[in-house]
C-alpha positions, 0 to 999 in steps of 0.5 A: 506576564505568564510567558515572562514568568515562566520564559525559561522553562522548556515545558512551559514554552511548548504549552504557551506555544500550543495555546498561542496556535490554539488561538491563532487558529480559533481567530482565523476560523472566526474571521472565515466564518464572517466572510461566509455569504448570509445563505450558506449554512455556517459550520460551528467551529468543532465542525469545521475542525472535525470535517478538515480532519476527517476529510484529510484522513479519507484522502490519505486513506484512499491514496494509501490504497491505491499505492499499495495496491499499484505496488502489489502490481508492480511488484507481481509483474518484475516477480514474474519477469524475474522468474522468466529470465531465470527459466523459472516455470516451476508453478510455485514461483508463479505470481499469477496463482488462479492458474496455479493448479493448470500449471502444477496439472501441465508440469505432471503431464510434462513430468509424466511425459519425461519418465516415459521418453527417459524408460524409452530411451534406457530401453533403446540403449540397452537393446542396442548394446545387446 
């Protein structure tokens, strides 16, 4: 009766349509609960809907988890693979950043050592000229 009064409104349809999977669900649950064996502890119906939930969104959280995290490697390994291609030791660019600092120490010397040989070499050069 109610769904032939109101068969026309849209609104009306999705509220009808709700209360009918409210029921369908209600129904199944009841026939689960009647094939459970007498010893096992049988859940009420808010449980059973609460613990689904709960469980489907620990699932989806640890699976959230481990993509990211995964894609985290992923991403730091084609970064550095990227940055080896082009040459790229600069230490800002490194993704592994617990040897950041070995590596910013290792490119001062390096720089240090390029200054020294650059004055060696201008000063060679102009003795030779003279």
């Amino acid at each position: 009766k109610l769904f032939n009064e109101n068969k026309h409104n849209p609104k009306n349809e999705n509220s009808i349509d709700k209360l009918n999977g409210i029921v369908n669900s209600y129904l199944k649950n009841i026939k689960e609960n009647k094939k459970n064996p007498i010893n096992k502890k049988k859940l009420s119906y808010h449980e059973k809907i609460y613990s689904e939930k709960n469980e489907g969104v620990e699932k989806r959280n640890k699976q959230d988890k481990e993509i990211t995290t995964a894609n985290k490697k992923i991403n730091k390994e084609k970064k550095y693979e990227k940055l080896q291609k082009k040459g790229n030791n600069d230490p800002k660019y490194l993704v592994n950043f617990e040897l950041k600092k070995e590596m910013e120490l290792e490119m001062e010397k390096i720089r240090k050592l390029k200054e020294k040989q650059k004055i060696k070499n201008w000063e060679l050069f102009q003795n030779e000229n003279q």
